[in-house]
N, C-alpha and C positions, 0 to 999 in steps of 0.2 A: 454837415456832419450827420446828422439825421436823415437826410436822403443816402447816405454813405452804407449808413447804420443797414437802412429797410433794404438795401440792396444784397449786401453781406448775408443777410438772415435771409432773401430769397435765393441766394444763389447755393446754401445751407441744405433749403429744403430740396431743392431740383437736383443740386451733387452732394448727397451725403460726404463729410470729409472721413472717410473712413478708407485708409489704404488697400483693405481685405477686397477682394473681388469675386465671382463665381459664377457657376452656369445661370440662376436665376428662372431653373425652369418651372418650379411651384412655388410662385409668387415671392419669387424673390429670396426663396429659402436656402441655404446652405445642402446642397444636396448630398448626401452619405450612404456609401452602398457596402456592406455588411456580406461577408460569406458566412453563410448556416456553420455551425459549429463550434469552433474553440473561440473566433474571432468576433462570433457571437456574445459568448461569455464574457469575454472581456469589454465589450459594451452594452451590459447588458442595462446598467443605469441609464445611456440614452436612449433607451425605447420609451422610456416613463417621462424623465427629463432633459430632451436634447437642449442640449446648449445651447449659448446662444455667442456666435461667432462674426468679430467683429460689425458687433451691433444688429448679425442676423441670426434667426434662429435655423437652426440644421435639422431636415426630413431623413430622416433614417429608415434606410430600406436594407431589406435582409432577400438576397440570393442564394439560390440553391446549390450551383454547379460553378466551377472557377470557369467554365465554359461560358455560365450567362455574365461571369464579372468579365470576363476578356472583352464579350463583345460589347458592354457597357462603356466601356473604357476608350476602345477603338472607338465607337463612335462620341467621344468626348462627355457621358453622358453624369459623368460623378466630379464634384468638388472634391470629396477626398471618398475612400476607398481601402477596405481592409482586407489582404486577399495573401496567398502563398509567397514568399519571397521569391521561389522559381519562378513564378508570374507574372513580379513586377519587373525582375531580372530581363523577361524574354520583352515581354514586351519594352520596356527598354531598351535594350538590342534593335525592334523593330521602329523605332522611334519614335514613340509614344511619348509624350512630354508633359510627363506628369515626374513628381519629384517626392523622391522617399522623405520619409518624416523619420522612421523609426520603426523599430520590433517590440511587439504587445505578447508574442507567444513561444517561447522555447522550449517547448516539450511536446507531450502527448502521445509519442509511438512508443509503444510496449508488445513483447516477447508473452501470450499466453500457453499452455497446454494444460487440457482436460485430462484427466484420468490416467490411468497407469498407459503408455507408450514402450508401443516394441521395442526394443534395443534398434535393430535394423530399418524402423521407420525414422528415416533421413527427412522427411517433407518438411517444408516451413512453408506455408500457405499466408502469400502477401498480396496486400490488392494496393491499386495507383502505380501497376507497369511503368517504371520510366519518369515517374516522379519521387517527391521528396519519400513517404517512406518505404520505396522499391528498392532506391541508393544508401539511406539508413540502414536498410534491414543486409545489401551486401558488403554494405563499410562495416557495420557489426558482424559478421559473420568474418573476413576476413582478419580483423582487430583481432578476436578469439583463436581463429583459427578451427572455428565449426565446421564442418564439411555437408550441411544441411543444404537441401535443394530447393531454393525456391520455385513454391507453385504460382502460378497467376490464376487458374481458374476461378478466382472470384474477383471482380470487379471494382468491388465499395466495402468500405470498411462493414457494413452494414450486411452485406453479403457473408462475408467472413465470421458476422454474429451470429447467424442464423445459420453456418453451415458447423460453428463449434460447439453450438449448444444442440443441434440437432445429432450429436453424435457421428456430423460426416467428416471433421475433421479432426487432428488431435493437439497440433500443432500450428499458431500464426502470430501473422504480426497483426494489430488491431489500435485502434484511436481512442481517445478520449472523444467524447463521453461515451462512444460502444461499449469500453472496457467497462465503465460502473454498470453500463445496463449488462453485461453478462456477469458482472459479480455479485451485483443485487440475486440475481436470479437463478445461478447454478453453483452449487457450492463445491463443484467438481472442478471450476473453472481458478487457477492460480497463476499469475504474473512473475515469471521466471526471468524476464531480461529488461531492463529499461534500454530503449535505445537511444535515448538522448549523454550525453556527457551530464555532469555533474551542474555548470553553468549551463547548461542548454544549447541547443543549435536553435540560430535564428533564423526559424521556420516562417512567420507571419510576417507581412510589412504594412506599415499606411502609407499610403500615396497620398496626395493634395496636388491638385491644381497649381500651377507657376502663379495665379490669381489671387491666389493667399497667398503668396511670398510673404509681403511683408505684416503678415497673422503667425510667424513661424514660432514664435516666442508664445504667444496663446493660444496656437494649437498642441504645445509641446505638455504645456501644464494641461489643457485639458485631456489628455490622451493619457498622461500619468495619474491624473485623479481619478478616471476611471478604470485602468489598470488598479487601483488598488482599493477604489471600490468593488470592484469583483472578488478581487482576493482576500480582502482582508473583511469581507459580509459576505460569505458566499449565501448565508440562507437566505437574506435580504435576495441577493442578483437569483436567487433559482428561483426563488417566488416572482420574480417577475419575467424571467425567462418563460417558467410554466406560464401564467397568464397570458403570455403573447402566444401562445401555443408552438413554443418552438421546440420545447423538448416534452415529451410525457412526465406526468406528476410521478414523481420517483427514482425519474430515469439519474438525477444530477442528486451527488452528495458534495459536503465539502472537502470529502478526498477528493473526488473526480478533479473538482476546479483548483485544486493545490498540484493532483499529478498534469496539468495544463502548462504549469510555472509562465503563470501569469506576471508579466511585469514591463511596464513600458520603458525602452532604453531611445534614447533619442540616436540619430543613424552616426552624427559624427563623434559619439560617444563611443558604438559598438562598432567602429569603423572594422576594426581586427578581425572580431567576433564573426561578423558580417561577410566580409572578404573571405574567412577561412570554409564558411557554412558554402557558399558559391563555389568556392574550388575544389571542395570535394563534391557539388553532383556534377562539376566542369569535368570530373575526373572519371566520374562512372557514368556520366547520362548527359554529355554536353548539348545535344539539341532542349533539354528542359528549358534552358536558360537562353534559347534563340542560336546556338553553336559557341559562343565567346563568351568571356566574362566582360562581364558592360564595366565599363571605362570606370576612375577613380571618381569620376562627377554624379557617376547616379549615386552613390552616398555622399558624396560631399555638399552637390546641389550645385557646384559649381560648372556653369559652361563656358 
């Protein structure tokens, strides 16, 4: 029994019993890849204290461009992964097997104009061609019945700051947190259209690893706990947000992370939700999402 015992306890130490699995590329850590801005916010508790995920702890890296998350991804390089719902959409399409968890972010695009506007200036100056809020901004536009003409000449939301406040334009669509960094700072600048619904469109997704499968239950609370540590401390999450240098001091108020509508819904919860957000850019921009809408499994998780 005692030689039974020493054996049980070594075979303990050599295979952890822990069903969670993962890349294991920084010694062994739960690897987590972060896209810069709202999805940011909504974790912005684990840059201070990552979790610790089925018995490991998760390295949390923040990316710039859904460009450097794509290729992350394709080259299998994240445990889990917070990035554009079009994104995990397409790459799903392309057979990426990685499995939705849920939506952390339902809002954020807003309808600005500066200063008094000619009657006859029709422009509505939008950046992200062909993505989420390019199809927002023509599904709102339609819904009203505005006859505004979307401009693309600016690229990033950040482009579109710097061309409203510089007086080159007068009229756009714009993101959180751009939006508070141009309301902090030009008192000319006022938000005329919310382009989200009232519940939100489910813009953001997490993905995870098939290797956490069975962590799905303690990734669901931890993704909800910080979903509402963001929202419900926002000064707490922008003092730490500032410190990791992600947004300038001033730039985040707790309107900006309230107009984010921060809140984690799990995927087979917001199955509707979910389904409904896809078929409307399937409707105006179906290469976003790979040309199809991906099968009833990528929310459900079932294959």
């Amino acid at each position: 029994m005692v030689a039974a015992a020493r054996f049980l306890c070594l075979l303990a130490l050599l295979f952890p019993l822990c069903g969670c699995g993962g890349k294991g590329g920084d010694g062994g850590k739960i690897q987590v890849l972060i896209l810069r801005g709202p999805s940011a916010i909504a974790f912005a508790g684990w840059l201070e204290h990552p979790p610790v995920i089925g018995g490991r702890e998760a390295a949390v890296r923040i990316l710039d461009s859904p460009a450097l998350m794509q290729a992350a991804l394709m080259r299998q390089e994240a445990d889990i992964a917070v990035l554009p719902m079009i994104s995990a959409a397409n790459l799903y399409n392309k057979g990426i097997g990685y499995v939705l968890a849920g939506c952390p972010v339902w809002g954020t695009l807003y309808v600005v104009e500066r200063g008094d506007i000619d009657g006859a200036d029709r422009s509505l100056f939008v950046f992200g061609q062909g993505t989420t809020p390019d199809v927002l901004a023509r599904h709102y536009l339609k819904e009203k019945g505005l006859h505004y003409v979307p401009d693309y000449s600016f690229a990033t939301a950040g482009e579109v700051l710097q061309g409203i406040i510089g007086g080159k334009i007068k009229r756009a669509v714009i993101s959180e947190p751009f939006l508070s960094m141009g309301l902090s700072g030009d008192t000319l600048l006022r938000v005329t259209a919310d382009l989200n619904t009232p519940e939100g469109f489910a813009q953001a997704a997490i993905l995870f690893a098939p290797s956490l499968a069975d962590c799905r239950g303690e990734l669901d609370s931890l993704f909800g706990a910080s979903c509402r540590f963001a929202s419900e401390n926002p000064a707490a999450a922008i003092r730490i947000l500032e410190r990791h240098g992600l947004f300038p001091a001033g730039a985040l108020t707790a309107e900006s992370i309230g107009r984010c509508k921060i809140r984690y819904a799990p995927a087979i919860e917001s199955e509707e939700r979910i389904t409904a957000f896809l078929t409307l850019i399937e409707a105006y921009e179906p290469k976003a999402i790979g040309g199809k809408l991906p099968g009833r499994e990528f929310i459900t998780g079932e294959r």
